[in-house]
VOPAGU-2260 file (C-alpha; in pm, 1 decimal, decimal comma):
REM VOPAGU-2260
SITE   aa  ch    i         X         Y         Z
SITE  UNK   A    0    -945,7    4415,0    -529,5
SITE  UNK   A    1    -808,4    4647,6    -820,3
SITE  UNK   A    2    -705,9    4294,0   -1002,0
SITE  UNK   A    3   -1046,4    4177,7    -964,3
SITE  UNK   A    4   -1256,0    4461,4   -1124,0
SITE  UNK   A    5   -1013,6    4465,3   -1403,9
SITE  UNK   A    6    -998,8    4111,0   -1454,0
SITE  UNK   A    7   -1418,0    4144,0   -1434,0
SITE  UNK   A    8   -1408,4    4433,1   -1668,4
SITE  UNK   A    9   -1178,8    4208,1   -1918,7
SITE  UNK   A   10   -1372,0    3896,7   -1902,0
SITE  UNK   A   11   -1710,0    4109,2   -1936,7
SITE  UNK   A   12   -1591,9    4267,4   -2241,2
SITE  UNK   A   13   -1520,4    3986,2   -2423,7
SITE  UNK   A   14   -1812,4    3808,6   -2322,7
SITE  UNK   A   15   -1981,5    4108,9   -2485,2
SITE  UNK   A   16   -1790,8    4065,2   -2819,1
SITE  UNK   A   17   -1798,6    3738,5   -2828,0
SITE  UNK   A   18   -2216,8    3741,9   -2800,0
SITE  UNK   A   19   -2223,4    4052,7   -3053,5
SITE  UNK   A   20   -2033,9    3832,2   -3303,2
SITE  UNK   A   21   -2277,4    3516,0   -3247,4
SITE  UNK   A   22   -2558,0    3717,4   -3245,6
SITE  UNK   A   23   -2415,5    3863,9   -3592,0
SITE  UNK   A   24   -2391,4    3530,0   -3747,9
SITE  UNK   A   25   -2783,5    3411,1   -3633,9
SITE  UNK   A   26   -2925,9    3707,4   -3811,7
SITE  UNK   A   27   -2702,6    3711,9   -4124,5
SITE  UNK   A   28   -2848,8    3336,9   -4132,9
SITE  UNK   A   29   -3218,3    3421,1   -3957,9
SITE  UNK   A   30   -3423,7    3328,5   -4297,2
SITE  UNK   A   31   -3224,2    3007,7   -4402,3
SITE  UNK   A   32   -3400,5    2707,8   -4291,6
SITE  UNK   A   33   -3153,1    2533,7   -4139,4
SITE  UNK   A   34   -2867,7    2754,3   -4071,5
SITE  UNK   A   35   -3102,9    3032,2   -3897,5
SITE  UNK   A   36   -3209,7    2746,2   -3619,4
SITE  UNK   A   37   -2818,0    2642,1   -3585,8
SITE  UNK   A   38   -2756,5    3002,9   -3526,2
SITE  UNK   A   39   -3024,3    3071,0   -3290,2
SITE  UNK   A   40   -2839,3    2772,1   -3085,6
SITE  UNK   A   41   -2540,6    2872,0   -3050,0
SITE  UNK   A   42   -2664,8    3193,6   -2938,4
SITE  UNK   A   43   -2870,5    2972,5   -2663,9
SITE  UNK   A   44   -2624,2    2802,5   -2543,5
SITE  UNK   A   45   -2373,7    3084,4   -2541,1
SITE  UNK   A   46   -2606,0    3256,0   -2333,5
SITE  UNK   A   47   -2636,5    2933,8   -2066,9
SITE  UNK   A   48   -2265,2    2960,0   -2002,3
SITE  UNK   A   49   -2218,0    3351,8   -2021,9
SITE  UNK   A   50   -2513,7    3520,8   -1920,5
SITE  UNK   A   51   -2389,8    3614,9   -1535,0
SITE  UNK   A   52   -2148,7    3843,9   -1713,2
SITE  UNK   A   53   -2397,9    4055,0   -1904,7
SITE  UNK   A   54   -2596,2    4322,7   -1850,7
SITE  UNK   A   55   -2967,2    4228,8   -1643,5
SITE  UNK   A   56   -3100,8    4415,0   -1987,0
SITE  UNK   A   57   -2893,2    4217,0   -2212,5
SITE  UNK   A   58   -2947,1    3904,3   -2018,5
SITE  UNK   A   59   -3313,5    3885,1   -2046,4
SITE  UNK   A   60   -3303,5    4065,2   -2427,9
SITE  UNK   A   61   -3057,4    3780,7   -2544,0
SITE  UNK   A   62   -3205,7    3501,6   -2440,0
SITE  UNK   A   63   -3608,0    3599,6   -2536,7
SITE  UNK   A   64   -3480,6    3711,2   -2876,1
SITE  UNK   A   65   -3267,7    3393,4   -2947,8
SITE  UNK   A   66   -3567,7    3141,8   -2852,4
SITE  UNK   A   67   -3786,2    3352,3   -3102,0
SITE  UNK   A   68   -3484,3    3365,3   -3372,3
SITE  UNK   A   69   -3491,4    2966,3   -3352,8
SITE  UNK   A   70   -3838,5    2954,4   -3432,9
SITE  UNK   A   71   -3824,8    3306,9   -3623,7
SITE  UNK   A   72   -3927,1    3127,2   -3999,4
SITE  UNK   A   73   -4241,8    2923,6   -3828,9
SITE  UNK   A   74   -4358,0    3258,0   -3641,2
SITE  UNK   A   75   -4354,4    3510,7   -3939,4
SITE  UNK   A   76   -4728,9    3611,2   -4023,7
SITE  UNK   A   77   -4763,2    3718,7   -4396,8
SITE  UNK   A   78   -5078,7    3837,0   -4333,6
SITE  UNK   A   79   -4980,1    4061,3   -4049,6
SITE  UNK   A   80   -4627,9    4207,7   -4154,8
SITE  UNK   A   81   -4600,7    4432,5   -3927,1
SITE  UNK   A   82   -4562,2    4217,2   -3614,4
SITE  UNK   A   83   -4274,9    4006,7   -3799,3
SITE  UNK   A   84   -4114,6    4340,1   -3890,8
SITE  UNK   A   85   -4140,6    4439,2   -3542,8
SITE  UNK   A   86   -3998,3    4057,8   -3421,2
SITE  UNK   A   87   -3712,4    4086,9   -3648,9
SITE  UNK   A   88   -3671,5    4474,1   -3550,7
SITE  UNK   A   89   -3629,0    4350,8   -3174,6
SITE  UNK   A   90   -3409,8    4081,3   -3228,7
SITE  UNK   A   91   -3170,0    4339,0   -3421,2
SITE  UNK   A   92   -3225,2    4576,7   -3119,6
SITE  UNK   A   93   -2974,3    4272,5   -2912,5
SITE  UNK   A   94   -2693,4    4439,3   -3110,5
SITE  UNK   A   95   -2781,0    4769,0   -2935,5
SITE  UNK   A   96   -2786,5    4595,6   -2611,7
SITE  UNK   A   97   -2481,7    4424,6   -2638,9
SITE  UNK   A   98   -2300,6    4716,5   -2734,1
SITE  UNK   A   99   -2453,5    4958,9   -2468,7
SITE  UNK   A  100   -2404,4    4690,1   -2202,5
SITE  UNK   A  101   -2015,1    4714,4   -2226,7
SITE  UNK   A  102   -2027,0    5053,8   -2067,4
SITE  UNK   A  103   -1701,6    5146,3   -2212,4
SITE  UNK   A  104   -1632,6    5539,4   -2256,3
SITE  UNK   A  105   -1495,0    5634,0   -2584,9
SITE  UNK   A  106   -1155,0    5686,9   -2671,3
SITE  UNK   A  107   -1248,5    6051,9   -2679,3
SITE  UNK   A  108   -1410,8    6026,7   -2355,1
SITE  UNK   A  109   -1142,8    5869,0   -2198,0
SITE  UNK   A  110    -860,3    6118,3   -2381,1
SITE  UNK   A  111   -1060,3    6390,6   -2202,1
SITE  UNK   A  112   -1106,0    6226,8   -1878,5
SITE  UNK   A  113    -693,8    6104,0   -1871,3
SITE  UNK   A  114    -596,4    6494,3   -1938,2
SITE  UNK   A  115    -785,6    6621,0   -1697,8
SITE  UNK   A  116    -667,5    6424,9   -1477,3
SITE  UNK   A  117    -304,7    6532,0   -1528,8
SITE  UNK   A  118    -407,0    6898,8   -1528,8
């Protein structure tokens, strides 16, 4: 059973890294007209054949956020700013998610936790 957590934890890790660099490449590209969309799916389908491996939070996050990304230049309001600053501000929140769904300790953590155990 040991094998199989580890194996989870491995796989779910770089499902996480993998989505955190896709997810890096749609918003580096989120204003160009054609490369934003492109971005957006290959975030979507990512998603379709990883999403069982995230986080429930990420899951739902990654998905909403990508579907807007695709459609992010059509659904930017000039004359109301602030709701496009806050779309863009929640699609950069996915990196957040991504990262906090890992649930890794840091080294640090872990350092402290291995010594303790050998005290």
């Amino acid at each position: 059973m040991a094998g199989f957590r580890t194996a989870a934890l491995e796989k779910g890790l770089a499902v996480h890294q993998e989505g955190y660099r896709l997810w890096h490449e749609m918003v580096t590209s989120i204003h160009h007209p054609v490369e934003g969309p492109q971005g957006a799916r290959r975030c979507q389908d990512w998603w379709v054949s990883n999403c069982l491996y995230l986080d429930p939070k990420v899951r739902g996050e990654h998905i909403a956020c990508a579907r807007e990304a695709f459609l992010y230049r059509e659904l930017k309001m000039p004359d109301k700013p602030e709701e496009t600053v806050a779309r863009f501000n929640r699609i950069l929140n996915v990196f957040n998610l991504l990262a906090e769904g890992v649930q890794l300790p840091s080294i640090g953590e872990y350092e402290g936790r291995k010594n303790e155990e050998k005290a």
